[in-house]
CHARMM internal coordinates of N, CA and C (Angstrom, degrees):
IC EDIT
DIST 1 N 1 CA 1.4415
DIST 1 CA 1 C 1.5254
ANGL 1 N 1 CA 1 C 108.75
DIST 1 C 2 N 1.3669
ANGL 1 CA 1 C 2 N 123.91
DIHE 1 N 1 CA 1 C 2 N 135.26
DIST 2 N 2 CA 1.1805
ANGL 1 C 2 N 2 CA 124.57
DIHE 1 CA 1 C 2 N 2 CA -171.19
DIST 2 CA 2 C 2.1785
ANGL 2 N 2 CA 2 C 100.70
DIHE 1 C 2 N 2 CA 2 C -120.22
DIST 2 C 3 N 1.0328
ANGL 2 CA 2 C 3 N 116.65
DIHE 2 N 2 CA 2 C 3 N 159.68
DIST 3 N 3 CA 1.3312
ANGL 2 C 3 N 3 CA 154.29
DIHE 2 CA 2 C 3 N 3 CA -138.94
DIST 3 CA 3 C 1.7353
ANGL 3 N 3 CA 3 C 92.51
DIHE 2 C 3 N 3 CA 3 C -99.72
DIST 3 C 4 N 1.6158
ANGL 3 CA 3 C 4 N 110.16
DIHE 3 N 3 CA 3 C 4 N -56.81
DIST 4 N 4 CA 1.1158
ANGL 3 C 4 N 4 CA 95.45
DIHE 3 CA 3 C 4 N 4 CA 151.46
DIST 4 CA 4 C 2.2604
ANGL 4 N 4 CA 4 C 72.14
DIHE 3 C 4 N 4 CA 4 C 97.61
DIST 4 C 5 N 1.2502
ANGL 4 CA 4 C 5 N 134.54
DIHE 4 N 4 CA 4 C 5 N -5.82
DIST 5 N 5 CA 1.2140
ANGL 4 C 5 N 5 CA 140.38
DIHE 4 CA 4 C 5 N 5 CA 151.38
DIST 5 CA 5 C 1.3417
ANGL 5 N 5 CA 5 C 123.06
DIHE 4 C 5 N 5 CA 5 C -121.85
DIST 5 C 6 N 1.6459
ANGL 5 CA 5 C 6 N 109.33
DIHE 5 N 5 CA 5 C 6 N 132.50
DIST 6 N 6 CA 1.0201
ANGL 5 C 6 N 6 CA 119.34
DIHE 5 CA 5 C 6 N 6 CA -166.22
DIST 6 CA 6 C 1.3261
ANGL 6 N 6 CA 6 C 115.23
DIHE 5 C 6 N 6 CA 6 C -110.62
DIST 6 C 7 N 1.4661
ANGL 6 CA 6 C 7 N 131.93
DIHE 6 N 6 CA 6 C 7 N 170.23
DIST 7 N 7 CA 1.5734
ANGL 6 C 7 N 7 CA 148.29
DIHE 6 CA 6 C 7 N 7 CA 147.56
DIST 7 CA 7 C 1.1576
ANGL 7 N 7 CA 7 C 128.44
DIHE 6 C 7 N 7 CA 7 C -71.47
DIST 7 C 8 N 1.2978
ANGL 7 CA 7 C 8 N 135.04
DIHE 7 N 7 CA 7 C 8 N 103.73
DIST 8 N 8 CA 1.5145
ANGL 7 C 8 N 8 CA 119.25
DIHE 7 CA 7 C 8 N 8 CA 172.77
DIST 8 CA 8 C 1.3044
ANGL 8 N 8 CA 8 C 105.31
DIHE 7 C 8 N 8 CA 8 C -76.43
DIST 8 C 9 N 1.3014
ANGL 8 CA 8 C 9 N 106.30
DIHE 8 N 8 CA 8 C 9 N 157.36
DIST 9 N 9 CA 1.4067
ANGL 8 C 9 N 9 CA 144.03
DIHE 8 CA 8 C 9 N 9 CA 152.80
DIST 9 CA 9 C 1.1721
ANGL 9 N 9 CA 9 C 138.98
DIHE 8 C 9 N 9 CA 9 C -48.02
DIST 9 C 10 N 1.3062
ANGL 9 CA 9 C 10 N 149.71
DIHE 9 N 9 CA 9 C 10 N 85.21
DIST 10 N 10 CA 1.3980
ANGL 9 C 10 N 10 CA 154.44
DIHE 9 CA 9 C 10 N 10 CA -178.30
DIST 10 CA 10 C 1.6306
ANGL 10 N 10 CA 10 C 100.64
DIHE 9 C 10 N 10 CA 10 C -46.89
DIST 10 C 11 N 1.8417
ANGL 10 CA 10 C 11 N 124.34
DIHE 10 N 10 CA 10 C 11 N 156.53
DIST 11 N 11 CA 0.9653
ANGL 10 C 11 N 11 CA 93.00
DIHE 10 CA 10 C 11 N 11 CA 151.10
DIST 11 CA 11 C 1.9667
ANGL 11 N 11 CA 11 C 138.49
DIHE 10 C 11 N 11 CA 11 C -81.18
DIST 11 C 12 N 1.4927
ANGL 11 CA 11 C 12 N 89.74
DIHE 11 N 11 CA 11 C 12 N 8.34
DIST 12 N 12 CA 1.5442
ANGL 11 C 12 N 12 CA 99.26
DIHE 11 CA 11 C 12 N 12 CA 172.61
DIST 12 CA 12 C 1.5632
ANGL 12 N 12 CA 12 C 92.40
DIHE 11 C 12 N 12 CA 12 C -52.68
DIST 12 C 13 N 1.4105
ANGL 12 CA 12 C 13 N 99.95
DIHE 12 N 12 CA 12 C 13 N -82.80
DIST 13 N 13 CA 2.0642
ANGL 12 C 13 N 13 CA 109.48
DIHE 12 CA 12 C 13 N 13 CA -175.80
DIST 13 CA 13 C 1.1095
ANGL 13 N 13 CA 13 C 95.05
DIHE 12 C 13 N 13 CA 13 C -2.83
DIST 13 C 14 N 1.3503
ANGL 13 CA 13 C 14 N 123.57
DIHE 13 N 13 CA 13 C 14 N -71.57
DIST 14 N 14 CA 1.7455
ANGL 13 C 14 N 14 CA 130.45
DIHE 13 CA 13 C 14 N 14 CA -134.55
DIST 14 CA 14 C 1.2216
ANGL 14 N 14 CA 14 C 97.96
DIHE 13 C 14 N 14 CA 14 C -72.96
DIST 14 C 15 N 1.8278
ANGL 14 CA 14 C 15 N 127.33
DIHE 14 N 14 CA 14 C 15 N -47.13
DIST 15 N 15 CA 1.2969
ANGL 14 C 15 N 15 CA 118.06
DIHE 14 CA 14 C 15 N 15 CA -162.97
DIST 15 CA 15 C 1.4595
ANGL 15 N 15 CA 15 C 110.67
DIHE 14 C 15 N 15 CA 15 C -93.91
DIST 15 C 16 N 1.6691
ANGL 15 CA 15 C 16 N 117.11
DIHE 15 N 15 CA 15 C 16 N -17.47
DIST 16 N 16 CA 1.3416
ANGL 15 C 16 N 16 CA 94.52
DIHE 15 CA 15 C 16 N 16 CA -179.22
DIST 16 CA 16 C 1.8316
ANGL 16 N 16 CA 16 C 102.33
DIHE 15 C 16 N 16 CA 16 C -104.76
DIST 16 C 17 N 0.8382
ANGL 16 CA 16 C 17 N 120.09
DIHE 16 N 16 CA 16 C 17 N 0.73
DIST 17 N 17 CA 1.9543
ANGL 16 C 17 N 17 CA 114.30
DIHE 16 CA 16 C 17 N 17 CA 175.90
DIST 17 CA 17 C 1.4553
ANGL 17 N 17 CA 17 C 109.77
DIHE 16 C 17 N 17 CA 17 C -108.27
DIST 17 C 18 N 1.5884
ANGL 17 CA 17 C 18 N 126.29
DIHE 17 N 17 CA 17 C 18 N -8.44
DIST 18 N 18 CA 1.1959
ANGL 17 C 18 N 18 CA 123.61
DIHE 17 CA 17 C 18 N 18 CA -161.36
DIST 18 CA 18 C 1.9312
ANGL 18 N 18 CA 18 C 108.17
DIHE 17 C 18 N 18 CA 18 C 80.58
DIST 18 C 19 N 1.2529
ANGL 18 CA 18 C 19 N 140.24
DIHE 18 N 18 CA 18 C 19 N -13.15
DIST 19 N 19 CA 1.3374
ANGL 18 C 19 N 19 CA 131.88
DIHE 18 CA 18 C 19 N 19 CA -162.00
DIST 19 CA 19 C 1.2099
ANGL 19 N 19 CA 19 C 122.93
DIHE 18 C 19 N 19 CA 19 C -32.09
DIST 19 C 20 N 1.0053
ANGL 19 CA 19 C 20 N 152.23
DIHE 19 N 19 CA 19 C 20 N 68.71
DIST 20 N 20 CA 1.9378
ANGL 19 C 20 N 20 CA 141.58
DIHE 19 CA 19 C 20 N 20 CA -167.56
DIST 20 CA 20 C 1.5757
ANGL 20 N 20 CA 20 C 96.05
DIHE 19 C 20 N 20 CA 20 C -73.14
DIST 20 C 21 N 1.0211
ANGL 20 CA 20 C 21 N 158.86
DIHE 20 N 20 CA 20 C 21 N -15.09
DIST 21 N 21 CA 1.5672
ANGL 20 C 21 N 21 CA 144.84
DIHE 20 CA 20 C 21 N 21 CA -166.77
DIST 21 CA 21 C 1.3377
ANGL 21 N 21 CA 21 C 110.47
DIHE 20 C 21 N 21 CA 21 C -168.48
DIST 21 C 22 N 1.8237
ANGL 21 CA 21 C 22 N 106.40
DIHE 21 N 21 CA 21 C 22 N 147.37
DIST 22 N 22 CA 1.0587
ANGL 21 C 22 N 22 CA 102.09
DIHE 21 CA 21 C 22 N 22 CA -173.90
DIST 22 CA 22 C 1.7222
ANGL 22 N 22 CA 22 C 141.31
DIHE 21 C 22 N 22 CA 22 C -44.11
DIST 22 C 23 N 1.1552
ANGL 22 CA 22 C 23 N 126.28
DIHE 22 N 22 CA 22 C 23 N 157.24
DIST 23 N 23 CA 1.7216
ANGL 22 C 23 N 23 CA 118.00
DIHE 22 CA 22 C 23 N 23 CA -167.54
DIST 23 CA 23 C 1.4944
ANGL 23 N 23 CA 23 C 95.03
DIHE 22 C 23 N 23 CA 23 C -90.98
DIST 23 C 24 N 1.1435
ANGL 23 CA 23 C 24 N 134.92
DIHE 23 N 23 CA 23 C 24 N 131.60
DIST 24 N 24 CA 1.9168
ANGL 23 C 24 N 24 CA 138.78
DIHE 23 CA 23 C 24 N 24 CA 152.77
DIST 24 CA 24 C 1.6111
ANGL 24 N 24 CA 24 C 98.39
DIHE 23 C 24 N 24 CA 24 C -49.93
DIST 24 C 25 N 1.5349
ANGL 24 CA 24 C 25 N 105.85
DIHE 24 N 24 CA 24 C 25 N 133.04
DIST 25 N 25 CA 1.1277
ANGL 24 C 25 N 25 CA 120.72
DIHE 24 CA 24 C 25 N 25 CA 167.43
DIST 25 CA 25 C 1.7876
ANGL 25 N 25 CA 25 C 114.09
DIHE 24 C 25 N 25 CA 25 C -64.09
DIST 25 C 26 N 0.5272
ANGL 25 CA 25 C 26 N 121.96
DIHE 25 N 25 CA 25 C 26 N -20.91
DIST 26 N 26 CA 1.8534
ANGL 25 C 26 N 26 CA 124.82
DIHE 25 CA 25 C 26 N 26 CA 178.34
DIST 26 CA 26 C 1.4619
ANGL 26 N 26 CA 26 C 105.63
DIHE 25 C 26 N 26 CA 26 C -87.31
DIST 26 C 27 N 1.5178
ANGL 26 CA 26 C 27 N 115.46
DIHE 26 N 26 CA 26 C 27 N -30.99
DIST 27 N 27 CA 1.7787
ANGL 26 C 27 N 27 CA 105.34
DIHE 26 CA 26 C 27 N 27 CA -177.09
DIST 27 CA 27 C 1.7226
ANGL 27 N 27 CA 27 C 88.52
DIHE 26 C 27 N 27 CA 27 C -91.72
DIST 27 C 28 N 0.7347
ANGL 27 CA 27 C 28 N 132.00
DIHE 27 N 27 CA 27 C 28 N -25.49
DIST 28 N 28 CA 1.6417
ANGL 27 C 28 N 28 CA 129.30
DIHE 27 CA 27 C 28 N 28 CA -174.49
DIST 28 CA 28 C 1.7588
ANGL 28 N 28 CA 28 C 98.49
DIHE 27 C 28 N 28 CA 28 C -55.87
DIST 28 C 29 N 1.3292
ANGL 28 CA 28 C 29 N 96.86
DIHE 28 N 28 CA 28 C 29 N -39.64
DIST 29 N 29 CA 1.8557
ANGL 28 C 29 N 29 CA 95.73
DIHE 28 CA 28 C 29 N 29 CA -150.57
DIST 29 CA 29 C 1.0460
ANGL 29 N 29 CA 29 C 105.40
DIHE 28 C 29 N 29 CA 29 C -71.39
DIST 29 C 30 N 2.0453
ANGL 29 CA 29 C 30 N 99.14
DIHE 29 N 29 CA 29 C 30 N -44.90
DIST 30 N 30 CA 1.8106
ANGL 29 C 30 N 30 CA 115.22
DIHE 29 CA 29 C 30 N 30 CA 170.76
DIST 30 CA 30 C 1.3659
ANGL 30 N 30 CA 30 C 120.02
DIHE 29 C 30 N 30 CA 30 C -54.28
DIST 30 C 31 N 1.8966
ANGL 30 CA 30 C 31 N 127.35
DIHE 30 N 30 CA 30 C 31 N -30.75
DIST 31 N 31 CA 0.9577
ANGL 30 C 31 N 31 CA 95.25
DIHE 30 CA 30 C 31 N 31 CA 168.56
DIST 31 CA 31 C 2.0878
ANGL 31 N 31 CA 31 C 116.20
DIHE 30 C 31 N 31 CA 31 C -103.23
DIST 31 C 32 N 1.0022
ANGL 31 CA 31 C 32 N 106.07
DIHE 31 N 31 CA 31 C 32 N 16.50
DIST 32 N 32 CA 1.1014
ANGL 31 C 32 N 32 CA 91.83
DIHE 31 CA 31 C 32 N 32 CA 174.57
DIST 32 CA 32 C 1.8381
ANGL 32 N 32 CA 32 C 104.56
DIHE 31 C 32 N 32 CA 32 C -77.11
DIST 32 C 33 N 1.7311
ANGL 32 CA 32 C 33 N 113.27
DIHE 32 N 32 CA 32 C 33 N -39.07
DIST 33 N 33 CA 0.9928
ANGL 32 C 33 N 33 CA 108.11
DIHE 32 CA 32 C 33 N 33 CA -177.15
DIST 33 CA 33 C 1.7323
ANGL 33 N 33 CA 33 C 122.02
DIHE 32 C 33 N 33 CA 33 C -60.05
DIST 33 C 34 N 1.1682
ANGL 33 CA 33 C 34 N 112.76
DIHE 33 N 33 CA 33 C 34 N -25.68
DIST 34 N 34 CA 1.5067
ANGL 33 C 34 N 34 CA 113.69
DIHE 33 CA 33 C 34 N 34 CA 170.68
DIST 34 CA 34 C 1.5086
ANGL 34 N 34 CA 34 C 104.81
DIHE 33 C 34 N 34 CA 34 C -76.68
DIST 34 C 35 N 1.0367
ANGL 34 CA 34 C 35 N 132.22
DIHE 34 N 34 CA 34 C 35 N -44.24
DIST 35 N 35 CA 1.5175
ANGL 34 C 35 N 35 CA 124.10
DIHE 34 CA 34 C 35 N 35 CA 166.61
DIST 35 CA 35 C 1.9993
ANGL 35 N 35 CA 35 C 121.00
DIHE 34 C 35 N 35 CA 35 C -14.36
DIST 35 C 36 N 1.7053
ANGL 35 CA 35 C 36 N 70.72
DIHE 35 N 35 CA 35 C 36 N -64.84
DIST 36 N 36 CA 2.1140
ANGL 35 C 36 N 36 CA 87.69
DIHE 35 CA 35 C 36 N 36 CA -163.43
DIST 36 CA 36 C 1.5761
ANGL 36 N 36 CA 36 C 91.54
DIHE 35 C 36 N 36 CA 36 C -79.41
DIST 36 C 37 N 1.0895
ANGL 36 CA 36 C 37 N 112.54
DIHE 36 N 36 CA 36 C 37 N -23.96
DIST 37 N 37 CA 2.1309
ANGL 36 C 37 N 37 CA 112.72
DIHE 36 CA 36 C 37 N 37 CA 179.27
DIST 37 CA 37 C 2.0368
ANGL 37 N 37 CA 37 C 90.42
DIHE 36 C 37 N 37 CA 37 C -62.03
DIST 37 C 38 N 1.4334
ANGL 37 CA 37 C 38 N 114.94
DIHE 37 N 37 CA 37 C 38 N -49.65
DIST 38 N 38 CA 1.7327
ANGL 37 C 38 N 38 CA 106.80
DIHE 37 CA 37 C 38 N 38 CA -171.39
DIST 38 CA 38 C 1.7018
ANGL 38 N 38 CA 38 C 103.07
DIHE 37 C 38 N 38 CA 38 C -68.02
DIST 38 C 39 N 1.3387
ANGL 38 CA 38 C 39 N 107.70
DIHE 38 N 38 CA 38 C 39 N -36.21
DIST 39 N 39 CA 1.9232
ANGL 38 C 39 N 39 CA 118.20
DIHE 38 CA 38 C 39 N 39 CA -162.21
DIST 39 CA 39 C 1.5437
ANGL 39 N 39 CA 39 C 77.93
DIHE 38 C 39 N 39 CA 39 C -57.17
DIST 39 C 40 N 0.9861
ANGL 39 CA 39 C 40 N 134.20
DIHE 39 N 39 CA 39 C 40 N -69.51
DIST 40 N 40 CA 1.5420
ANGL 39 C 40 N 40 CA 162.71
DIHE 39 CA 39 C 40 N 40 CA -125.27
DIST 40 CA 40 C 1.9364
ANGL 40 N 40 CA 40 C 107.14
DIHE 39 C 40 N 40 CA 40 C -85.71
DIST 40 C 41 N 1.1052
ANGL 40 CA 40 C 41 N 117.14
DIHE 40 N 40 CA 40 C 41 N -32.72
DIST 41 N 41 CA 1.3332
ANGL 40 C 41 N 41 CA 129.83
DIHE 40 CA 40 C 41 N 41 CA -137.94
DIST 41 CA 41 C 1.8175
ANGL 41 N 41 CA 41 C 76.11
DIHE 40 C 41 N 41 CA 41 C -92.56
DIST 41 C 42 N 1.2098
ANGL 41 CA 41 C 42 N 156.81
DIHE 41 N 41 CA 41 C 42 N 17.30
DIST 42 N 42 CA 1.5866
ANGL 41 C 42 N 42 CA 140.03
DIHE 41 CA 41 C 42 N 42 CA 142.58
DIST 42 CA 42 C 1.3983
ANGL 42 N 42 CA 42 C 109.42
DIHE 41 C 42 N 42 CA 42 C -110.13
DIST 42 C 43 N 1.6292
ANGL 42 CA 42 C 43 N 113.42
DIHE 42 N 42 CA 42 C 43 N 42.15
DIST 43 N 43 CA 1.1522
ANGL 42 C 43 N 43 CA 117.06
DIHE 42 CA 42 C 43 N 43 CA 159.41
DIST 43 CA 43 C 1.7838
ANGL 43 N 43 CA 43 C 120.18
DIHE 42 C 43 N 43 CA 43 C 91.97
DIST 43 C 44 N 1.4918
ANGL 43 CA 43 C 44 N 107.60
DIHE 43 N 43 CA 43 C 44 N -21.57
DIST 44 N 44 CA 1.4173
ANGL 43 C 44 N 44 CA 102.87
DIHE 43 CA 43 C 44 N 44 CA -179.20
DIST 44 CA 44 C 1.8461
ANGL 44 N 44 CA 44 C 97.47
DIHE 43 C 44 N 44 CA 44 C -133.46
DIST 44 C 45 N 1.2923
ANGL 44 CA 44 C 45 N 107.38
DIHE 44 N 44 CA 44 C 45 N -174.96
DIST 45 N 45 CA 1.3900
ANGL 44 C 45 N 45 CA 122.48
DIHE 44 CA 44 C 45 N 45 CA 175.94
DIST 45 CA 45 C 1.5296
ANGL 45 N 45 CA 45 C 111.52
DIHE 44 C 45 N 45 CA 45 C -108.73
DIST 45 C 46 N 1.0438
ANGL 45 CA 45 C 46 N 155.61
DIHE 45 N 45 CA 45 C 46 N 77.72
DIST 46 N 46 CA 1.4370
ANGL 45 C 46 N 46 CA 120.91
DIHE 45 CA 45 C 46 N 46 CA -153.89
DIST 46 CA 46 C 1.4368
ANGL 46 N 46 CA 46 C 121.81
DIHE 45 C 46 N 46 CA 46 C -86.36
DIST 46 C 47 N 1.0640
ANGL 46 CA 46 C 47 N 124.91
DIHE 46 N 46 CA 46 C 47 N 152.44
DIST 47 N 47 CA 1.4550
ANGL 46 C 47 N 47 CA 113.02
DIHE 46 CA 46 C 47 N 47 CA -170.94
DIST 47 CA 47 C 1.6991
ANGL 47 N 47 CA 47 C 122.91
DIHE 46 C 47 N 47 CA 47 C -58.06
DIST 47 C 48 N 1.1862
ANGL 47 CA 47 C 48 N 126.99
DIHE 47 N 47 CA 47 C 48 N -29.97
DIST 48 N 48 CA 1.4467
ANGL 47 C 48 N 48 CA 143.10
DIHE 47 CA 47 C 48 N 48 CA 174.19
DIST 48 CA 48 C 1.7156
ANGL 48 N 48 CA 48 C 84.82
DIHE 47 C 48 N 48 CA 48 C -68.23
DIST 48 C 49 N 1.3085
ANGL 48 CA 48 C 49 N 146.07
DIHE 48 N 48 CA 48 C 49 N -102.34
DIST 49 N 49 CA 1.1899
ANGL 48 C 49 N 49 CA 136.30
DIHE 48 CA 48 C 49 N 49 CA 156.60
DIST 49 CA 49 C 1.7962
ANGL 49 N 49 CA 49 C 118.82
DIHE 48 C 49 N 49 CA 49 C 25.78
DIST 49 C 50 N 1.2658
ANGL 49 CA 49 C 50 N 112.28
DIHE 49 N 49 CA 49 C 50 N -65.51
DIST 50 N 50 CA 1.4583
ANGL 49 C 50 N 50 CA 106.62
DIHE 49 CA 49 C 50 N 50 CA -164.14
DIST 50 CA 50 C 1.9099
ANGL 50 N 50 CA 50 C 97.97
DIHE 49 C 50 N 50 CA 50 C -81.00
DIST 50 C 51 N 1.8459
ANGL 50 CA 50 C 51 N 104.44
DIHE 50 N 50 CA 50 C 51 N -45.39
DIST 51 N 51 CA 1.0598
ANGL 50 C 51 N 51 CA 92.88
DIHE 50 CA 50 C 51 N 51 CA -171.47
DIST 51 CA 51 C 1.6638
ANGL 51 N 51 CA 51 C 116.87
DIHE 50 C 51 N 51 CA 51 C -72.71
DIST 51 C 52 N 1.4804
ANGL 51 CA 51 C 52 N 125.56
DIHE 51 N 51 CA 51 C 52 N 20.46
DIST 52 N 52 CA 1.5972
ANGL 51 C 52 N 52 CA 127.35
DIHE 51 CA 51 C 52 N 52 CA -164.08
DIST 52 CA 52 C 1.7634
ANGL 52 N 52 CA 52 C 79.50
DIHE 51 C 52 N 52 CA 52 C -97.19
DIST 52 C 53 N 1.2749
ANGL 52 CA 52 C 53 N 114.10
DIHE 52 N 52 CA 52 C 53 N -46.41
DIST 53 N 53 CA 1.5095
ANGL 52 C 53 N 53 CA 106.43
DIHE 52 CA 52 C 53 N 53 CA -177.67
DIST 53 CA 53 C 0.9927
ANGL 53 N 53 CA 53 C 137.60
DIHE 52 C 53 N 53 CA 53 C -89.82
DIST 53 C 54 N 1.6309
ANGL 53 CA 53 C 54 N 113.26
DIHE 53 N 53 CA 53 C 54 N -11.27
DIST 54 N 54 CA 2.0921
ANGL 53 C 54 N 54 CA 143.54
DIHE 53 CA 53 C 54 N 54 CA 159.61
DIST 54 CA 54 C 2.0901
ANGL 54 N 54 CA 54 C 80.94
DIHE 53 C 54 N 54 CA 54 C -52.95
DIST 54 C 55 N 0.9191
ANGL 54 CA 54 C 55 N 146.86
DIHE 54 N 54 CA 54 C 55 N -36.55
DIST 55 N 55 CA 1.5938
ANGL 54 C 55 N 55 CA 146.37
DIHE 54 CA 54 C 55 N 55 CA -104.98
DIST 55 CA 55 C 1.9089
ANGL 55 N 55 CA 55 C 88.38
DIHE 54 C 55 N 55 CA 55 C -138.32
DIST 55 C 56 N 1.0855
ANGL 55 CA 55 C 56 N 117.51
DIHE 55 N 55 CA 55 C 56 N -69.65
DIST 56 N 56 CA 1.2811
ANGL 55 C 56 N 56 CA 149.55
DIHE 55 CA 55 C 56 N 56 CA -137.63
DIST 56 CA 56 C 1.6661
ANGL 56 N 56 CA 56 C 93.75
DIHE 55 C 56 N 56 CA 56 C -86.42
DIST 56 C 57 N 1.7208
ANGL 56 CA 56 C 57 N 109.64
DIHE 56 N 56 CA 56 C 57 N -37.98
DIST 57 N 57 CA 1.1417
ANGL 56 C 57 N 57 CA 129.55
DIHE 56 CA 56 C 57 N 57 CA 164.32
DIST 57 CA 57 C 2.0935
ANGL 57 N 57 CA 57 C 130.98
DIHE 56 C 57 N 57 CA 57 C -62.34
DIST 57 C 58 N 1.4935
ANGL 57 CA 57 C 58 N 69.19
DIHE 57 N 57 CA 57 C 58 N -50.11
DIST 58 N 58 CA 1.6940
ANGL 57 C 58 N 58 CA 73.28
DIHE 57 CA 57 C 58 N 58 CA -179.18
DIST 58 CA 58 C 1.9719
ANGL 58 N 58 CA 58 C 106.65
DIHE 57 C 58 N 58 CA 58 C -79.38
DIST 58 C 59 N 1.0380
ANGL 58 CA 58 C 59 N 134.86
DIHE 58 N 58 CA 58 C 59 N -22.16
DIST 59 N 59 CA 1.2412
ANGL 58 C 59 N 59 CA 136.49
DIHE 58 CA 58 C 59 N 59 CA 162.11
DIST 59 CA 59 C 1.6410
ANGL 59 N 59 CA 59 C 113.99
DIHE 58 C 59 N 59 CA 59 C -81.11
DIST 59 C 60 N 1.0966
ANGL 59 CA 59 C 60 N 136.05
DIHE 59 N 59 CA 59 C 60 N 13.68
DIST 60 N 60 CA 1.2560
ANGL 59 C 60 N 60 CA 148.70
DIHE 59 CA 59 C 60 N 60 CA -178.53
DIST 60 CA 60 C 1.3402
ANGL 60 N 60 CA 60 C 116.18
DIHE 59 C 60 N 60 CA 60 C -99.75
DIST 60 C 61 N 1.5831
ANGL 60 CA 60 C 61 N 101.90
DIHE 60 N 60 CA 60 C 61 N -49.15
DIST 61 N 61 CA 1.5978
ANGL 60 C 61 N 61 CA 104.60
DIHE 60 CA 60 C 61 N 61 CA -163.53
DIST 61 CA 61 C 1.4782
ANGL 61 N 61 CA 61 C 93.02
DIHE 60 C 61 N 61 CA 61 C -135.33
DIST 61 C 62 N 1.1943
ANGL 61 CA 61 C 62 N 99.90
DIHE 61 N 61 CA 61 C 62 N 171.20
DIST 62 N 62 CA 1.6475
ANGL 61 C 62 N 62 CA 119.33
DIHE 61 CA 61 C 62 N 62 CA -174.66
DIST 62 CA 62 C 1.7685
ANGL 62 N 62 CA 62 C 101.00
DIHE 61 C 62 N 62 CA 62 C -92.07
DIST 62 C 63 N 0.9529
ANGL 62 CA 62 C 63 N 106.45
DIHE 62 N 62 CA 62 C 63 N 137.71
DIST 63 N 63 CA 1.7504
ANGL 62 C 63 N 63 CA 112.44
DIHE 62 CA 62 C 63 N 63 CA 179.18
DIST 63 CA 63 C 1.5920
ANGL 63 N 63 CA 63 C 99.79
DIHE 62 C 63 N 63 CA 63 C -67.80
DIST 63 C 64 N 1.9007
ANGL 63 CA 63 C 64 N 106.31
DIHE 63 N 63 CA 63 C 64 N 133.88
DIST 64 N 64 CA 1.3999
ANGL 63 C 64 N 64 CA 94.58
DIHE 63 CA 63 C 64 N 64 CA 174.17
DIST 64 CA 64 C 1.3143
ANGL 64 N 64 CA 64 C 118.42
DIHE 63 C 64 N 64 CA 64 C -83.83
DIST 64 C 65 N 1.3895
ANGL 64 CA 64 C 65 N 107.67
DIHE 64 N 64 CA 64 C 65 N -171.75
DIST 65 N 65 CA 2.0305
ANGL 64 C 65 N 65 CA 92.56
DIHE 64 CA 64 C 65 N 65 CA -179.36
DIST 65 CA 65 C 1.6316
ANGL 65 N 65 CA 65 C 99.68
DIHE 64 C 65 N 65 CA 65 C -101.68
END
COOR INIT
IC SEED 1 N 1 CA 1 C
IC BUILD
């Protein structure tokens, strides 16, 4: 089931993941949440870790309003 709101796309997104169309806010969340579940999965978070995707994030998507 989708949210039915989406993420745009930077053209970073587009050129470095391939993105052609906007991302659904609900698959975004799911995969960000499996992301930090792999970052995460030897027991800690590390700080270089959170901020690669605090980082990775804001050049990804377009800020909503």
């Amino acid at each position: 089931m989708t949210s039915g709101k989406s993420l745009q796309v930077t053209p970073y997104g587009q050129n470095r993941y391939n993105i052609t169309q906007p991302v659904d806010f609900e698959v975004g969340v799911n995969y960000s949440g499996a992301l930090m579940a792999i970052a995460g999965a030897d027991g800690e978070l590390a700080e270089a870790e959170l901020q690669w995707y605090i980082d990775e994030q804001e050049m990804l998507l377009v800020e909503s309003e």
